[in-house]
N, C-alpha and C positions, 0 to 999 in steps of 0.2 A: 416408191418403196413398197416392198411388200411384206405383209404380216402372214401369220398362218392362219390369222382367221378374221375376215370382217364381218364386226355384227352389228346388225340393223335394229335402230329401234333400242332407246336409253330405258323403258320400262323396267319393272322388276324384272324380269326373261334376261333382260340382254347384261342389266349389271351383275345380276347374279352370275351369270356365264363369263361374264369378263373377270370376275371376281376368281371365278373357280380355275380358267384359262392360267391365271395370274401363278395359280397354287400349282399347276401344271406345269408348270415353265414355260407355254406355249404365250408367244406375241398377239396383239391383236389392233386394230380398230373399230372402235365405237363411236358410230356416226348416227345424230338424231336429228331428225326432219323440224321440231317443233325448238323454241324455246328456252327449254328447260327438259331437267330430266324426272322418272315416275310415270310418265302415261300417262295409264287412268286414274292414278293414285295422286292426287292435287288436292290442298288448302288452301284455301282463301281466308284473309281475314274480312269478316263480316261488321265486325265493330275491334276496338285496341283491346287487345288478347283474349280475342275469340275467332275460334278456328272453325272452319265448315269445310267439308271432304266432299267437294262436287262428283267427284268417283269414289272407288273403295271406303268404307270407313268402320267396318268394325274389324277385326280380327277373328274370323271364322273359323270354325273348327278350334276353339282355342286351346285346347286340351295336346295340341299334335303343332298347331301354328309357328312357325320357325322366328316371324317377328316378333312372337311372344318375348321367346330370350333376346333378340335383337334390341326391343326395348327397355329389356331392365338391363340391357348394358352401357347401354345408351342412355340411362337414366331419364327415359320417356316416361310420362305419367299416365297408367292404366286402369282401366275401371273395372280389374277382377271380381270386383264384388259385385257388379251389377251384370256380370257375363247370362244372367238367365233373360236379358232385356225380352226378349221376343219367344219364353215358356209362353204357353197356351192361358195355365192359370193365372198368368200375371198382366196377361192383355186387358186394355181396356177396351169396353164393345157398344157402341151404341148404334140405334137403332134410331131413324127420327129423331136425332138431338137426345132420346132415353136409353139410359144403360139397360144393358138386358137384364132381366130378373135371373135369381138362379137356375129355377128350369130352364128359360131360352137356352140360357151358358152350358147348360149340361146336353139342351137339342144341336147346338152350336158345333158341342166337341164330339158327340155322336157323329154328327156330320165330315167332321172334318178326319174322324179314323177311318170313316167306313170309305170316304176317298182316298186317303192314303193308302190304305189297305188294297183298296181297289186297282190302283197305279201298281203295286210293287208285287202283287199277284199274277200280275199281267207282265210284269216284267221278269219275276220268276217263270214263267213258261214261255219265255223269249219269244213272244210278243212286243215287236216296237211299231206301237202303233203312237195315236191321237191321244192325249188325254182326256178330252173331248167326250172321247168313245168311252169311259171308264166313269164318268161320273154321274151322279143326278141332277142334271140343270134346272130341276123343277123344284128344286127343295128351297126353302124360303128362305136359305143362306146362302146361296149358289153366286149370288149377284159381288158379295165381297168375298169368297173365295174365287172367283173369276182375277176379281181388281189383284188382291196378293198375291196370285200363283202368277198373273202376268209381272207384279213387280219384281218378283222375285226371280222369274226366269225371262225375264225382255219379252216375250212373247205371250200371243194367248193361247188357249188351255189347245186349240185345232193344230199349234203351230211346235208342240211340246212334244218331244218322244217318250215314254213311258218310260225305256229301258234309261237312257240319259237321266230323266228326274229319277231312277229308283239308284241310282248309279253313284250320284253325292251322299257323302258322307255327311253327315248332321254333326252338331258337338256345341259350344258355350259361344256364344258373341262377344268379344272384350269390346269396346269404346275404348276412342285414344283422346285422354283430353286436351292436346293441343292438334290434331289430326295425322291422320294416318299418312296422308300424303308425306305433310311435314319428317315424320317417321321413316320414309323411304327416303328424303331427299337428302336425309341426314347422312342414313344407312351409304348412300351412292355417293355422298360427295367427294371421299376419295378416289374414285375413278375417273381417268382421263376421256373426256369423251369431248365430240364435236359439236357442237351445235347448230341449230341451222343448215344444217347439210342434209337434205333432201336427198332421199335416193331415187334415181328416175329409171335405172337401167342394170340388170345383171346379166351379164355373159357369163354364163358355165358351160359355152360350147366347147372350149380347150380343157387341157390342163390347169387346175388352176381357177380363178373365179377373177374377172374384172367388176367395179359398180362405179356407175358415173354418177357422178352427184351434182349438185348444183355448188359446189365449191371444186371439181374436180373428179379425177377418173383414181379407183385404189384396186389396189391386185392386193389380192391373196390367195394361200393355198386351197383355203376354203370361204365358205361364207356362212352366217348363220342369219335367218332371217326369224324375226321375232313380231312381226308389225301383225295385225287385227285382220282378221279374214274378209272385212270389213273393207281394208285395204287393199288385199288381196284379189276380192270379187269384184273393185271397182275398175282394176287394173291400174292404178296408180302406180307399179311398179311395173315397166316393160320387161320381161325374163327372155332370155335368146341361150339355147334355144325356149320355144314356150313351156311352161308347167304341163307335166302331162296330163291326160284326160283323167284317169285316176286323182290326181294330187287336186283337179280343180270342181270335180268330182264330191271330195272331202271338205272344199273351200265352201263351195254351194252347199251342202249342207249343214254347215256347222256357221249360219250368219249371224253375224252381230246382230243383236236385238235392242231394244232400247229401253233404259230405264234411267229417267229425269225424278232429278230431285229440287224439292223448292224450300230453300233456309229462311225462316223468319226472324229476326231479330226485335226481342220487346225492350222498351226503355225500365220494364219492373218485371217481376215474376208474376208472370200471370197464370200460374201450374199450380200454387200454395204447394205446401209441404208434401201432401201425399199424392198431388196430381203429377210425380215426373215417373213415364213412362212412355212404354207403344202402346196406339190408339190405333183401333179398326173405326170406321165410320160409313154407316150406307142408309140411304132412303129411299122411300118407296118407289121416288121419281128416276131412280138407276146412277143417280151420283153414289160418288165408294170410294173411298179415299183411306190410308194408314200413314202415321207419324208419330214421330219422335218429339216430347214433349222432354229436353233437355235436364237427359239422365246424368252429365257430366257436373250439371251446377249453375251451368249457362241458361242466358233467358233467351233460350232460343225452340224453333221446334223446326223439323226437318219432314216435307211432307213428302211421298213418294206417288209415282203414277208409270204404270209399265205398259209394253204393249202397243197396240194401235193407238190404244186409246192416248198414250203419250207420245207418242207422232201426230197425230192430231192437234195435242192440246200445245209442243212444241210450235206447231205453225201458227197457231192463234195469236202467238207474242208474247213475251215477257209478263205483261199485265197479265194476261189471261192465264197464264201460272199462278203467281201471286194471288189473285182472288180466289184462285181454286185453293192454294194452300190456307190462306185465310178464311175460308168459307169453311174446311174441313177443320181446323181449330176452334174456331165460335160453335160450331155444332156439341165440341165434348166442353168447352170451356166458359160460352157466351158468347154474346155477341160484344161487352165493355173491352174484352181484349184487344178488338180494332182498332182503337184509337190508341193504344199502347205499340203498334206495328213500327219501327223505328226504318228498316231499312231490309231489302227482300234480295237475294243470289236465285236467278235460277237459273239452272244446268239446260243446255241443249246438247244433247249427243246423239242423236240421230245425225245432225248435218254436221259435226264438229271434224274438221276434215283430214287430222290426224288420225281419224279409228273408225269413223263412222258407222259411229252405234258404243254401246254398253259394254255387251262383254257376250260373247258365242252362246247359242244356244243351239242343241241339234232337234234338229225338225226330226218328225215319226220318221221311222225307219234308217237313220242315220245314225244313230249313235255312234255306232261302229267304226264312225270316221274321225274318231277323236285321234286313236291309232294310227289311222293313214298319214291322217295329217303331220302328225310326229316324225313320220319316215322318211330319212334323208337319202337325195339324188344323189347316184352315183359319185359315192362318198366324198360329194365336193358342195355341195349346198342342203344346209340341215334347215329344220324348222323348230322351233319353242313358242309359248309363248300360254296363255291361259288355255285355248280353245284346242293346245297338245294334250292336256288333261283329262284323265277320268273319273277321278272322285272330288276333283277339287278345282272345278273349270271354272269359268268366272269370277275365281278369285286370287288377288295378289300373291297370295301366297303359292298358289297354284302354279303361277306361272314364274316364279322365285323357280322354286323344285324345277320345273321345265328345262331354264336355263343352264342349271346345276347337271341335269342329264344331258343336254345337248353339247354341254362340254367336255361331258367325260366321254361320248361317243366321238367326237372331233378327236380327241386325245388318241382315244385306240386306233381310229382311222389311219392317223398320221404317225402312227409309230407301229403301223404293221407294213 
């Protein structure tokens, strides 16, 4: 049977598209390699009714964020009032187990403009360079703006392009208190889609698009492929004829980076009443760590690690996450919280073999292939997905919108 469009990859990209096809009157297929549907967007429950988002979990940009409304329709529980989690003045900062004094806080935020500033200056005179090249590594807060800039863009500061990081949009963080995952899967579960159906091979040499699956071979008019660059660079999809040198070009640049998150779950509250927020934490000795000290209500705290350094500490094991997350708690909390530790989630997405890796980031001189990559083959196989984005890459919502655009370009294609 043939559809006008088969899309790869059950993510936000591909339901969103399937959704909007739908509003289009155009047919389709949605066939997912893994599981379940959401990608990177998954909940686990960590203990009975507590939810942890091993991918996505706040609602970025939330001022613009489309699952904003999604949620209050859905009568999903959100944390508007806590949307400033991650303001500057609301961080908590320690230093050797001691919070910083006001002066450090005020040397801290100096620091941290006159780097911003520095990025986005350099990216105003279209320079994409290194971020690397842009900042002060000598300054005596370099060591956790290193740790956050790589959690925050998978990458470290040598492997970041300027124009790319000046490029996102900033705005409010919602928290979803039962998870964000959960949120999408809701969102998705009226779409028909495939499960377990790997996709190993696309033909766009003819007319038309074949993909043979591990359930089978689908024709359609078109295809839309939505999978992780990640995917993509790995070759885990055989393309005939192959991806040109431009589109893989834009694959190579724009790689999945990784960012591992580790959930701890306490038998009490071991935050007290004014301890639940984000924590930065670094020591003399080059540990640096940032988490989440269960702003939703939960006795939980979510500790993050970007970068090499989270490939690295991925390979070390399971354990060696956990104590790192642990180690990085007792520094803002104590050390009595350990024996409170009930049960510990940690994420591997570097090796995780649906996406392999986090979520796109473009290395110096690359940005510009956000664009490429969005540009569909001879109006018979498109691409969507976060790492199609410009101001909103790396995030669900990002690649929601993606989908949305790659179905109304499918649309015009096929009705001209």
């Amino acid at each position: 049977m043939e559809t006008d469009v088969i899309i790869i990859g059950a993510g936000s990209s591909g339901l969103s598209a399937a959704k909007e096809l739908t509003r289009l009157g155009l047919s389709f297929t949605l066939v997912e390699g893994s599981h379940r549907i959401g990608g990177r967007a998954y909940s686990e429950e960590i203990a009975p009714g507590v939810w942890f988002d091993l991918g996505c979990s706040y609602l970025h940009q939330g001022e613009t964020n489309p699952f904003v409304a999604i949620a209050d329709e859905l009568g999903v529980v959100l944390g508007k009032d806590k949307s400033d989690l991650f303001d500057e003045s609301r961080i908590g900062l320690y230093k050797n187990g001691v919070p910083l004094n006001s002066a450090e806080r005020e040397a801290y935020t100096a620091y941290l403009a006159e780097c911003f500033t520095a990025v986005i200056a350099a990216a105003d005179r279209g320079e994409d360079v290194a971020i690397v090249d842009l900042v002060d590594l000598e300054n005596e807060f370099a060591t956790i703006l290193m740790h956050n800039w790589a959690d925050s863009w998978t990458r470290d500061l040598d492997e970041i392009s300027s124009v790319d990081f000046a490029n996102f949009v900033g705005g409010s963080d919602i928290p979803v208190l039962n998870g964000y995952g959960n949120l999408v899967a809701s969102w998705g579960s009226d779409v028909m889609v495939s499960l377990n159906t790997k996709v190993e091979r696309i033909d766009w040499s003819r007319d038309g698009v074949s993909a043979e699956t591990s359930r089978g071979t689908l024709r359609g008019r078109t295809a839309l492929c939505t999978v992780s660059t990640g995917i993509l660079a790995a070759g885990e999809i055989d393309f005939v004829p192959g991806l040109p040198d431009w589109k893989m070009e834009a694959v190579v640049g724009l790689p999945t980076g990784t960012e591992n998150k580790i959930c701890l779950h306490f038998d009490q509250d071991v935050f007290g009443p004014e301890g639940r927020g984000f924590y930065r934490i670094w020591n003399d000795d080059g540990a640096a760590g940032g988490f989440e000290a269960g702003v939703m209500g939960h006795n939980t705290a979510v500790a993050f690690s970007g970068g090499r350094f989270a490939v690295w500490l991925e390979k070390q094991g399971q354990q060696a996450g956990h104590d790192y997350a642990v180690d990085r708690v007792a520094e803002a909390f104590g050390n009595d919280i350990r024996k409170h530790v009930t049960r510990s989630i940690v994420t591997a997405w570097s090796t995780e073999p649906w996406t392999w890796g986090s979520y796109s980031c473009a290395l110096p001189g690359q940005a510009h292939q956000r664009t490429e990559l969005a540009r569909a083959l001879d109006d018979r196989l498109f691409f969507a997905g976060e790492a199609t984005t410009v101001s909103d890459y790396g995030c669900c919502h990002g690649a929601y919108r993606s989908g949305i655009r790659a179905a109304q370009e499918i649309s015009q294609t096929l009705a001209s």
